[in-house]
mmCIF file of the N, C-alpha and C atoms, coordinates in Angstrom:
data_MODEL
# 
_entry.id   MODEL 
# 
loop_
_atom_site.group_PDB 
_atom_site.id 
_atom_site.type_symbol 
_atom_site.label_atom_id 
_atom_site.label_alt_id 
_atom_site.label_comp_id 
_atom_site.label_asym_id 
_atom_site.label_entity_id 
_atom_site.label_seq_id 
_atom_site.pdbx_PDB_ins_code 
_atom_site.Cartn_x 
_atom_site.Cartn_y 
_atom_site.Cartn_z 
_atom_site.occupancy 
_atom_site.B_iso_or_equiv 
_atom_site.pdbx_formal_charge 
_atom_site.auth_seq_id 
_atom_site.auth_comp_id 
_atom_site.auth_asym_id 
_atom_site.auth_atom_id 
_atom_site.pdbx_PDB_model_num 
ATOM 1   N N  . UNK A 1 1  ? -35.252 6.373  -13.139 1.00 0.00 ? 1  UNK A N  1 
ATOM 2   C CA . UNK A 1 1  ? -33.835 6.305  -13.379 1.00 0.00 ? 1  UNK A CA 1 
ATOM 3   C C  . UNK A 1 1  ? -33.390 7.407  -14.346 1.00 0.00 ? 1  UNK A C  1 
ATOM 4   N N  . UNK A 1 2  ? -33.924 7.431  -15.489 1.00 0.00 ? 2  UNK A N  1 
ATOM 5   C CA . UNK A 1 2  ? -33.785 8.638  -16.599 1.00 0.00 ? 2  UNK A CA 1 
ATOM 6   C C  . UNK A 1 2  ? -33.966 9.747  -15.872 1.00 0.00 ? 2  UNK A C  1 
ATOM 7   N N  . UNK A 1 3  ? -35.044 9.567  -15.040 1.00 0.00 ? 3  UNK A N  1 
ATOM 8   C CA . UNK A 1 3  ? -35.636 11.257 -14.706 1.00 0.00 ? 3  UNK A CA 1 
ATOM 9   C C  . UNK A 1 3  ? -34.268 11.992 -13.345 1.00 0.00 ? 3  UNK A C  1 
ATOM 10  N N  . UNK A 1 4  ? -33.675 10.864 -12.457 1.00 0.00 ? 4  UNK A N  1 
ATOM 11  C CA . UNK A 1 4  ? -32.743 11.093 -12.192 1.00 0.00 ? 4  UNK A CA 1 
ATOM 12  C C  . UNK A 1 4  ? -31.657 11.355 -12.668 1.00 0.00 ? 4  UNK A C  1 
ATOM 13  N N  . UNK A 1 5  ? -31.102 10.925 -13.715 1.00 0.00 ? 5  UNK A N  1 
ATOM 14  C CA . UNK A 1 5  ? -29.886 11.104 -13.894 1.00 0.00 ? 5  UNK A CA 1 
ATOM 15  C C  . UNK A 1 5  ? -30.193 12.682 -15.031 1.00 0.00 ? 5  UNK A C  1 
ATOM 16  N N  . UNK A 1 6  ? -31.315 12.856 -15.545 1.00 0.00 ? 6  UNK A N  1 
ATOM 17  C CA . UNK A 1 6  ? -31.497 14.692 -16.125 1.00 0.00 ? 6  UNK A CA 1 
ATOM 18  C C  . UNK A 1 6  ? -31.220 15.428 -14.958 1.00 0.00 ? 6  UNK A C  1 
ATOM 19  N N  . UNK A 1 7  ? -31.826 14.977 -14.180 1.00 0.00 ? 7  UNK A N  1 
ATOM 20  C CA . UNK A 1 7  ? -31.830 15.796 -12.663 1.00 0.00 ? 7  UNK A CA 1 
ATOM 21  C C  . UNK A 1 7  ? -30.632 16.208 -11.617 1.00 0.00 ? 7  UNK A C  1 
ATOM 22  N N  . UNK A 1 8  ? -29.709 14.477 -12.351 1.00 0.00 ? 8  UNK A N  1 
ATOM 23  C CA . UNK A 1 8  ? -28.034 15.426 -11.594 1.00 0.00 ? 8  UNK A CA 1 
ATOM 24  C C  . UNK A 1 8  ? -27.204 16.087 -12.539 1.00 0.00 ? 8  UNK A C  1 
ATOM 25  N N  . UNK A 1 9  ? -27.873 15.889 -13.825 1.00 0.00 ? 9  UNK A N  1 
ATOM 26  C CA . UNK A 1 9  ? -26.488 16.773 -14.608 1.00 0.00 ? 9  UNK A CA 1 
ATOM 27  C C  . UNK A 1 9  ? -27.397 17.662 -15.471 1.00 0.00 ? 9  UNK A C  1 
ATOM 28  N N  . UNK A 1 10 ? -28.394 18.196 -15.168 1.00 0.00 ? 10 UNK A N  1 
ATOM 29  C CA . UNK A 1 10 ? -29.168 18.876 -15.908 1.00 0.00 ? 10 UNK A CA 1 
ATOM 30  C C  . UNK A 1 10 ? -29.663 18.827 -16.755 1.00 0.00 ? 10 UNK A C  1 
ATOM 31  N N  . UNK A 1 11 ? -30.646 19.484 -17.517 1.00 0.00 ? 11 UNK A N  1 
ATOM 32  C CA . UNK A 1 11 ? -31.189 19.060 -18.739 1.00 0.00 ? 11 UNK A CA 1 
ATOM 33  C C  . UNK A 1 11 ? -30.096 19.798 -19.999 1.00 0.00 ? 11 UNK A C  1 
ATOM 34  N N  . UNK A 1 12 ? -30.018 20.741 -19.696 1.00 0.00 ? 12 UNK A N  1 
ATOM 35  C CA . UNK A 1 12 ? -29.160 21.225 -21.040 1.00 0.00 ? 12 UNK A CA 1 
ATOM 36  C C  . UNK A 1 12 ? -28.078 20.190 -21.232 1.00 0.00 ? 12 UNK A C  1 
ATOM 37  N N  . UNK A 1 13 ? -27.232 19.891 -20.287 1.00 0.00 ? 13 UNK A N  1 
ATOM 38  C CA . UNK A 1 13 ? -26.269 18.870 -20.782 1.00 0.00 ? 13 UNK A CA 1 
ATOM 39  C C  . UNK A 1 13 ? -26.610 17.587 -21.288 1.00 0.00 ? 13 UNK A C  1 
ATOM 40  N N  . UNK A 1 14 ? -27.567 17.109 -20.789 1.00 0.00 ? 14 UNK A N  1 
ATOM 41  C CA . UNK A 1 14 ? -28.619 15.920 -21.409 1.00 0.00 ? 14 UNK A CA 1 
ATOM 42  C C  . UNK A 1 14 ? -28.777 15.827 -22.376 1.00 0.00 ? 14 UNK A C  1 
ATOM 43  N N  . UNK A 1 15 ? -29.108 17.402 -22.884 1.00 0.00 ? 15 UNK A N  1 
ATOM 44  C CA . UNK A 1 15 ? -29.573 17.800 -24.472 1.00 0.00 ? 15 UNK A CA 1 
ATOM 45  C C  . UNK A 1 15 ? -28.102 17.316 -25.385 1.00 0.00 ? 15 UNK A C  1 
ATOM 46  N N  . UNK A 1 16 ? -26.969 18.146 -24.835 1.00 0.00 ? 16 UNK A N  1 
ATOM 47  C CA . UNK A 1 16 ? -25.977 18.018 -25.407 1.00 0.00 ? 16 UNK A CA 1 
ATOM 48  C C  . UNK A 1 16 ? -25.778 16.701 -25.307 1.00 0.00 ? 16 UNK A C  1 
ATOM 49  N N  . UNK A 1 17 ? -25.093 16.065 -24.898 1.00 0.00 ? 17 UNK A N  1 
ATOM 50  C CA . UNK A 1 17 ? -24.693 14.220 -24.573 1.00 0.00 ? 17 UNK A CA 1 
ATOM 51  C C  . UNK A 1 17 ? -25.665 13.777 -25.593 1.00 0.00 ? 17 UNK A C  1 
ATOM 52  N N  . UNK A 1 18 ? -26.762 14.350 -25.952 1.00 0.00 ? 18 UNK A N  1 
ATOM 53  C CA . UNK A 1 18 ? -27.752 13.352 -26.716 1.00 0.00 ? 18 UNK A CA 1 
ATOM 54  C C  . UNK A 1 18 ? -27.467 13.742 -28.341 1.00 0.00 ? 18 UNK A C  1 
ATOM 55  N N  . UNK A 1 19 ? -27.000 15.039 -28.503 1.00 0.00 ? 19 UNK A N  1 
ATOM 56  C CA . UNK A 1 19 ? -26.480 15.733 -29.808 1.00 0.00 ? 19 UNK A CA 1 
ATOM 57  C C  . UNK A 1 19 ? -25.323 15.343 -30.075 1.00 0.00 ? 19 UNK A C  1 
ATOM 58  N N  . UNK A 1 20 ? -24.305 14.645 -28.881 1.00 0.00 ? 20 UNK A N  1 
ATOM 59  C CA . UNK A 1 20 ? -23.043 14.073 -29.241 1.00 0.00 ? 20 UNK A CA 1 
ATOM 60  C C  . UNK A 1 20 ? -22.992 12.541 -29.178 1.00 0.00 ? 20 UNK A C  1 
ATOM 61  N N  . UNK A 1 21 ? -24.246 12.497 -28.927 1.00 0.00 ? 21 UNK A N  1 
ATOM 62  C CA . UNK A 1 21 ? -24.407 11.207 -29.540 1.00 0.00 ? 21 UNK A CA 1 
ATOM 63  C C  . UNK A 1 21 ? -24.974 10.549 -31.228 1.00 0.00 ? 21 UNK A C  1 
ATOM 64  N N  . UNK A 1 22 ? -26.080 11.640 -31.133 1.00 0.00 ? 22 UNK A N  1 
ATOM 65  C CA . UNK A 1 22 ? -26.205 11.292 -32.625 1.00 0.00 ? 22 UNK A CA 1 
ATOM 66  C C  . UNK A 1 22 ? -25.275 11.546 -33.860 1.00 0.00 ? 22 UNK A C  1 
ATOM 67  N N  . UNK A 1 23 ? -24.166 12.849 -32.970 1.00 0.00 ? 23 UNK A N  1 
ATOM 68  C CA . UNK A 1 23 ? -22.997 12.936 -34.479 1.00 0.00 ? 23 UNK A CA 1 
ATOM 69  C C  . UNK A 1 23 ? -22.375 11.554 -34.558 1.00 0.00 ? 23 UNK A C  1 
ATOM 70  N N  . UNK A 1 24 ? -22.067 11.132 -33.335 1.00 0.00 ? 24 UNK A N  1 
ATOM 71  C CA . UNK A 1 24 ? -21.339 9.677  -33.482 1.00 0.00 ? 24 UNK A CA 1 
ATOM 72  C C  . UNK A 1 24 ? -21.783 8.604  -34.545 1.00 0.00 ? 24 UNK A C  1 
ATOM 73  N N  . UNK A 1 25 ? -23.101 8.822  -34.154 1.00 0.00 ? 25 UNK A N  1 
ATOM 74  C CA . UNK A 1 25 ? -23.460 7.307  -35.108 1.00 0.00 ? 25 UNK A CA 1 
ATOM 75  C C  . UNK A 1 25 ? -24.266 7.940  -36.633 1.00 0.00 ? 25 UNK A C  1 
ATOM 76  N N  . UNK A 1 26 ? -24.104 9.308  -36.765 1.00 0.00 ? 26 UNK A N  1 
ATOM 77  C CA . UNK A 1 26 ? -24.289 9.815  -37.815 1.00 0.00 ? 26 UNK A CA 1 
ATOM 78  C C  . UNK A 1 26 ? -22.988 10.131 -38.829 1.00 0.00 ? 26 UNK A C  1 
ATOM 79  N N  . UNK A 1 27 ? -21.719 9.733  -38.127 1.00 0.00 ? 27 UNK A N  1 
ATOM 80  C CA . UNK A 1 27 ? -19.953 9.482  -38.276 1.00 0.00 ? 27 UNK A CA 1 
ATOM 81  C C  . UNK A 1 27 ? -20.425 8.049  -38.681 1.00 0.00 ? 27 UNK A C  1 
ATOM 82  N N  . UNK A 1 28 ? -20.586 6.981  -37.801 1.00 0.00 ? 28 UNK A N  1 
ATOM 83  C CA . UNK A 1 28 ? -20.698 5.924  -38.045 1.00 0.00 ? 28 UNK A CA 1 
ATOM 84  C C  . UNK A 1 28 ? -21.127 5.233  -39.413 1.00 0.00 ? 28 UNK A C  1 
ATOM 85  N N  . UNK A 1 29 ? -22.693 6.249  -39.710 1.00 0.00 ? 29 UNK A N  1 
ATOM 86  C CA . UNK A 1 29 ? -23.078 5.896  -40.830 1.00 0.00 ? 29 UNK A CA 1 
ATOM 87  C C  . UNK A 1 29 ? -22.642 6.335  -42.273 1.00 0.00 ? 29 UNK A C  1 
ATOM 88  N N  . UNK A 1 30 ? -22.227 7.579  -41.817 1.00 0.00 ? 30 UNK A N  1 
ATOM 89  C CA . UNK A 1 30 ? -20.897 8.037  -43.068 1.00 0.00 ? 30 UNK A CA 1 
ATOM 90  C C  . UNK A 1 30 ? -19.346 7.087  -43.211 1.00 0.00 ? 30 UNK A C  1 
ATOM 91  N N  . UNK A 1 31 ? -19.303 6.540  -42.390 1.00 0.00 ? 31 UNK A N  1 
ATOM 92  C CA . UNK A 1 31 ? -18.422 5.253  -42.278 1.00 0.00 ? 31 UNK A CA 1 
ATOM 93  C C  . UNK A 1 31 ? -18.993 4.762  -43.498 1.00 0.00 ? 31 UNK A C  1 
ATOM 94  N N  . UNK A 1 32 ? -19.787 3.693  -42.640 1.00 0.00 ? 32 UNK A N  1 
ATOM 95  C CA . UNK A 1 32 ? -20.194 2.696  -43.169 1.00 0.00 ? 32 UNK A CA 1 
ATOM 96  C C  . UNK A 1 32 ? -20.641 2.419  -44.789 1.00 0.00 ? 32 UNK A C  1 
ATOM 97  N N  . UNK A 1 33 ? -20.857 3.879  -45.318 1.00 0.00 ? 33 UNK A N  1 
ATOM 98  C CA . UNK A 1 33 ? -21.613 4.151  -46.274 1.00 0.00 ? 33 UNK A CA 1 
ATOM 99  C C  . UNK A 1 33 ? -20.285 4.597  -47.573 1.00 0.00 ? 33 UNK A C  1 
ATOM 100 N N  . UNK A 1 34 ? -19.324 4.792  -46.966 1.00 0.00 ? 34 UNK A N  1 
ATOM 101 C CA . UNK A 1 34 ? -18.141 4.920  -47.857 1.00 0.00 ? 34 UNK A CA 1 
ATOM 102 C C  . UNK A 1 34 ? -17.791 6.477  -47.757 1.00 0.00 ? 34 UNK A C  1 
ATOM 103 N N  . UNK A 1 35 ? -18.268 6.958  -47.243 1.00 0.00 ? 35 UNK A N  1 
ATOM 104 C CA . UNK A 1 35 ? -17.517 8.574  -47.369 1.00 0.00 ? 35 UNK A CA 1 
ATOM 105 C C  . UNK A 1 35 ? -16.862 8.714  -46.031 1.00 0.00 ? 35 UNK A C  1 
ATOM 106 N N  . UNK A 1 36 ? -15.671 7.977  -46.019 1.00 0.00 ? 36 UNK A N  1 
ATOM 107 C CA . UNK A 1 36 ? -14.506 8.203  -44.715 1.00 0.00 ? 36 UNK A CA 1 
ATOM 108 C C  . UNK A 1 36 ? -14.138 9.394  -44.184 1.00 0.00 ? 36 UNK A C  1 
ATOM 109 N N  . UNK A 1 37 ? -13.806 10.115 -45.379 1.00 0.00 ? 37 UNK A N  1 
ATOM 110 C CA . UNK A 1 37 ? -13.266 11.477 -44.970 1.00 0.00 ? 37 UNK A CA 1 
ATOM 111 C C  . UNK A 1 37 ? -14.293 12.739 -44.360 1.00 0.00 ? 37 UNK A C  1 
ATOM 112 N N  . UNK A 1 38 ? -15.718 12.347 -45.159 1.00 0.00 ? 38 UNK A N  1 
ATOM 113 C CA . UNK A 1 38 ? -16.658 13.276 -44.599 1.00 0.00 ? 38 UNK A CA 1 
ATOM 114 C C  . UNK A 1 38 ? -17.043 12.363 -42.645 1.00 0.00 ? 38 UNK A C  1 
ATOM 115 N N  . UNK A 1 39 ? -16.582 11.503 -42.897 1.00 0.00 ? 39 UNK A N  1 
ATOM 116 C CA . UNK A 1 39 ? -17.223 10.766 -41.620 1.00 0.00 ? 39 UNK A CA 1 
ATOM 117 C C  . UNK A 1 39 ? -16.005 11.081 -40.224 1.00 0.00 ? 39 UNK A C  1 
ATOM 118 N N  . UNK A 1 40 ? -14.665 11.159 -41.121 1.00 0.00 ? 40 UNK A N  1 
ATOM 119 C CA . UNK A 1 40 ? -13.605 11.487 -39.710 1.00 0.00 ? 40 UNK A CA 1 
ATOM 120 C C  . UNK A 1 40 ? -13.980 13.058 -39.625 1.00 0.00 ? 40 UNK A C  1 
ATOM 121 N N  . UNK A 1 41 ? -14.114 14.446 -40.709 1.00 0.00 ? 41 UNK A N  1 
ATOM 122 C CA . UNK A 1 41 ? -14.461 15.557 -40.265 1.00 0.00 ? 41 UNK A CA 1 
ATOM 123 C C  . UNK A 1 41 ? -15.571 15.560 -39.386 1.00 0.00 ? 41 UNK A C  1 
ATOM 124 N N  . UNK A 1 42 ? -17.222 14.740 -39.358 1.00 0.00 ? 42 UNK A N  1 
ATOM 125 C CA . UNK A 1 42 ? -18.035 14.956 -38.246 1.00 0.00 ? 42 UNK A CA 1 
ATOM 126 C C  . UNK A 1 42 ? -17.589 14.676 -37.404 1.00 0.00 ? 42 UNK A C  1 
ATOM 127 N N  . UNK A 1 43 ? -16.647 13.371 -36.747 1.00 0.00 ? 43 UNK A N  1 
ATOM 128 C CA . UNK A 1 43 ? -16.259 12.974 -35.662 1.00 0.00 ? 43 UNK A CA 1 
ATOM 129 C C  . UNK A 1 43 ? -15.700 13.784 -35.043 1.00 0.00 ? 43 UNK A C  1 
ATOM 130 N N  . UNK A 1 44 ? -14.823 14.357 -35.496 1.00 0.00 ? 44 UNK A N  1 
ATOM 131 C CA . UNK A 1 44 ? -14.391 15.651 -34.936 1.00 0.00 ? 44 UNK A CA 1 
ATOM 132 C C  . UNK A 1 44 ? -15.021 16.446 -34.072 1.00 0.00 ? 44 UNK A C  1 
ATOM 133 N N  . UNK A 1 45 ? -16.685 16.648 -34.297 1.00 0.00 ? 45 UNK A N  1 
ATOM 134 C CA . UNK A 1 45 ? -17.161 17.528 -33.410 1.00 0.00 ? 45 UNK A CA 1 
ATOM 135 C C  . UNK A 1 45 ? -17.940 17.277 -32.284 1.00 0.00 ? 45 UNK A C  1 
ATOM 136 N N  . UNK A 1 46 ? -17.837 15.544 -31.936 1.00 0.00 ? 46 UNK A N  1 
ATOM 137 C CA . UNK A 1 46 ? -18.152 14.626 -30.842 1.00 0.00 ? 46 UNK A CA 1 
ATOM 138 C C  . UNK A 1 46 ? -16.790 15.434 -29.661 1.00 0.00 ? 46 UNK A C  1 
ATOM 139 N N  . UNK A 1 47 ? -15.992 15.013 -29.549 1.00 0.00 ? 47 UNK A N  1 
ATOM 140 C CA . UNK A 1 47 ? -15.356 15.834 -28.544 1.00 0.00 ? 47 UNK A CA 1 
ATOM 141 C C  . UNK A 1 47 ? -15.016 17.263 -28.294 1.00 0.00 ? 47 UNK A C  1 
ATOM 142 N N  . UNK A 1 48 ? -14.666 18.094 -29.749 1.00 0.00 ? 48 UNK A N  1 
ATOM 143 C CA . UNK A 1 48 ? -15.181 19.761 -29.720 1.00 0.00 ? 48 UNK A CA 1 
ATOM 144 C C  . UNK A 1 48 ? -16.317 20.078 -28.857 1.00 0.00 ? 48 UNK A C  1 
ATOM 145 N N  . UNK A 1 49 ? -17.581 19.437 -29.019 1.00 0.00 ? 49 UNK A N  1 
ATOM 146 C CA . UNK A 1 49 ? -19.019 20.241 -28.006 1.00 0.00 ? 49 UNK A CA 1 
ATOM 147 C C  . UNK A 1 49 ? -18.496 19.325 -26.558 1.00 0.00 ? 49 UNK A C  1 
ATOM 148 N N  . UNK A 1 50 ? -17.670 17.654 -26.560 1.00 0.00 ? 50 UNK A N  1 
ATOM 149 C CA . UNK A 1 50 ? -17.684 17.445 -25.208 1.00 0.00 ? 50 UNK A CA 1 
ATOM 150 C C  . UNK A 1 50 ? -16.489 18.561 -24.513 1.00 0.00 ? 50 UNK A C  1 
ATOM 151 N N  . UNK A 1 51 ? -15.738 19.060 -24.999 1.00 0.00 ? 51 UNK A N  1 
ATOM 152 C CA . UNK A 1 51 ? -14.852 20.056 -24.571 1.00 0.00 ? 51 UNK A CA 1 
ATOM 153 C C  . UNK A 1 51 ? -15.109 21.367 -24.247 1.00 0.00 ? 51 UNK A C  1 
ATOM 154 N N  . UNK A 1 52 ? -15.971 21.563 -25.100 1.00 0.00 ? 52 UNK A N  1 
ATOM 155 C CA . UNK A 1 52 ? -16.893 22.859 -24.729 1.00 0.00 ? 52 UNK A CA 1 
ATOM 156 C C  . UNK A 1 52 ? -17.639 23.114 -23.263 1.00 0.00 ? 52 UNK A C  1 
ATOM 157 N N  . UNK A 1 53 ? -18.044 21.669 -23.289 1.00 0.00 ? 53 UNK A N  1 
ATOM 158 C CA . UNK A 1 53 ? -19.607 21.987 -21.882 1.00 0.00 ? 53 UNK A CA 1 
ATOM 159 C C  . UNK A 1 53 ? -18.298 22.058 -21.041 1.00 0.00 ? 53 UNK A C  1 
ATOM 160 N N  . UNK A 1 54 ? -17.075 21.038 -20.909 1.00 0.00 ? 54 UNK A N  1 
ATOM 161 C CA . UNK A 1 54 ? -16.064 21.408 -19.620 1.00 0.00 ? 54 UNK A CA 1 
ATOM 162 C C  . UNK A 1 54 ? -15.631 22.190 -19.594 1.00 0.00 ? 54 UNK A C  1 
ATOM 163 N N  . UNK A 1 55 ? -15.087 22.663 -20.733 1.00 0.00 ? 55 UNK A N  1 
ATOM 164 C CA . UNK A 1 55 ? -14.718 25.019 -20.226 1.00 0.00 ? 55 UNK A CA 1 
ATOM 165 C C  . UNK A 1 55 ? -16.074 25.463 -19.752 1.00 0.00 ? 55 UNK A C  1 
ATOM 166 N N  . UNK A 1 56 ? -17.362 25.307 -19.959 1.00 0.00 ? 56 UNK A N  1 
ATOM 167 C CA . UNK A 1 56 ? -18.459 26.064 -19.739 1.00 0.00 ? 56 UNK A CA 1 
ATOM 168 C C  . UNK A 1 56 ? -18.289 25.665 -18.496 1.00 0.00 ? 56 UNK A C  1 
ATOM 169 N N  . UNK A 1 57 ? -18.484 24.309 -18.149 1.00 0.00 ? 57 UNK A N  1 
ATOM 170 C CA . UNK A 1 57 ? -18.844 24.092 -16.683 1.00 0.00 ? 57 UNK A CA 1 
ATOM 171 C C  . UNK A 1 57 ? -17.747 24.519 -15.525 1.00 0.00 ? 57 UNK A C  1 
ATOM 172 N N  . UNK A 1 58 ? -16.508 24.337 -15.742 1.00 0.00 ? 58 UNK A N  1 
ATOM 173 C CA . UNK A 1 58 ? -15.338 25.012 -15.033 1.00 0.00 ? 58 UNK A CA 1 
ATOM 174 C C  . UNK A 1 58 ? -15.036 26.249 -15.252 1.00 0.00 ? 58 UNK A C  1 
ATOM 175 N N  . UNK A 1 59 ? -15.632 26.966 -15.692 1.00 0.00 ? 59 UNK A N  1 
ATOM 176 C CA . UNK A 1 59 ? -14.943 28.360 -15.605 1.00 0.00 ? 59 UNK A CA 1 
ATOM 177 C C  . UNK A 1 59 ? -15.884 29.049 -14.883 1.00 0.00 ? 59 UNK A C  1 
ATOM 178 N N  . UNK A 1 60 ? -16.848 28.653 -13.921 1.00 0.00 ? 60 UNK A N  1 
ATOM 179 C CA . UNK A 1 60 ? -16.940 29.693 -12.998 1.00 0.00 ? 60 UNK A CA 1 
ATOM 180 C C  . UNK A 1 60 ? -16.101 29.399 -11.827 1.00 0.00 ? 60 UNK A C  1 
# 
């Protein structure tokens, strides 16, 4: 199942999805931990790199 779903969207994007995942819950834990403001600036860059791979992937 894993090895399929690397296989329809590639591994590099895999890589990424997995790097925009750990900012999330690395946001999360700056939540949780009391530094809000450092935790909404990482969040920020959960959809910046998901915005990125879709200009990458649409612009050919």
């Amino acid at each position: 199942m894993i090895k399929n779903f690397i296989k329809r969207i590639g591994p590099m994007n895999c890589l990424m999805l997995l790097i925009v995942l750990s900012i999330i819950v690395f946001s999360e834990y700056l939540f949780l931990s009391g530094k809000k403001l450092d935790a909404i600036f990482v969040a920020f860059w959960a959809p910046t790199i998901l915005g990125f791979m879709n200009y990458l992937k649409y612009k050919k």
